[in-house]
C-alpha positions, 0 to 999 in steps of 0.5 A: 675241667672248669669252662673260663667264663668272661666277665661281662660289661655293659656300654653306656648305651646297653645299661640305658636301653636294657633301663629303658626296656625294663621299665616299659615291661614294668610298668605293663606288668611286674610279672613280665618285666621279671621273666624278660630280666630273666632271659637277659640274665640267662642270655649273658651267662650263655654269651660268658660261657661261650662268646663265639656261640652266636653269630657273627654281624656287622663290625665284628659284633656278635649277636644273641637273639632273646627267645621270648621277646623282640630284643638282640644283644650285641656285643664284642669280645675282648681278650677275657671281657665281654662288651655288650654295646646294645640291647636292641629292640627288633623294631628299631632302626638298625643304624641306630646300634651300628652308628654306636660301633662306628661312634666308638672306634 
């Protein structure tokens, strides 16, 4: 039996964070910015795979935590659609992503 994968979209807001971290580890090291592409790209199959696998947060969001560096994706499903709203680096201000949900409803 195939496993249904849904598709994944990434927010405005998502594209830019993931841009802007993907830069900065560039620009410390190509090597890295490729292995942190890396564990995003394997991080969004899983979550297509399987969307109700990670936990659950605040406003319905779930959220996956990348093995080997500081970030967490949060994102919602919808019918077969994946929305990733943030890429976001742990040391941030959590208000900053929730104030995105709130924004968008």
């Amino acid at each position: 039996m195939k496993k249904k994968l849904y598709k994944i979209e990434l927010s405005d807001q998502a594209e830019e964070d993931f841009d802007n971290a993907y830069q900065y580890y560039n620009n410390e090291s190509e090597i890295v910015a490729a292995r942190f592409l890396n564990e995003v790209n394997i991080s969004f199959e899983k979550i297509a795979g399987n969307p109700e696998l990670y936990t659950k947060t605040d406003y319905d969001l779930r959220k996956c935590v990348l093995q080997k560096f500081p970030f967490v994706i949060y994102y919602e499903c919808k019918e077969d659609i994946v929305q990733i709203v943030s890429v976001f680096h742990t040391s941030r201000n959590p208000e900053i992503w929730k104030k995105r949900v709130i924004e968008e409803c």
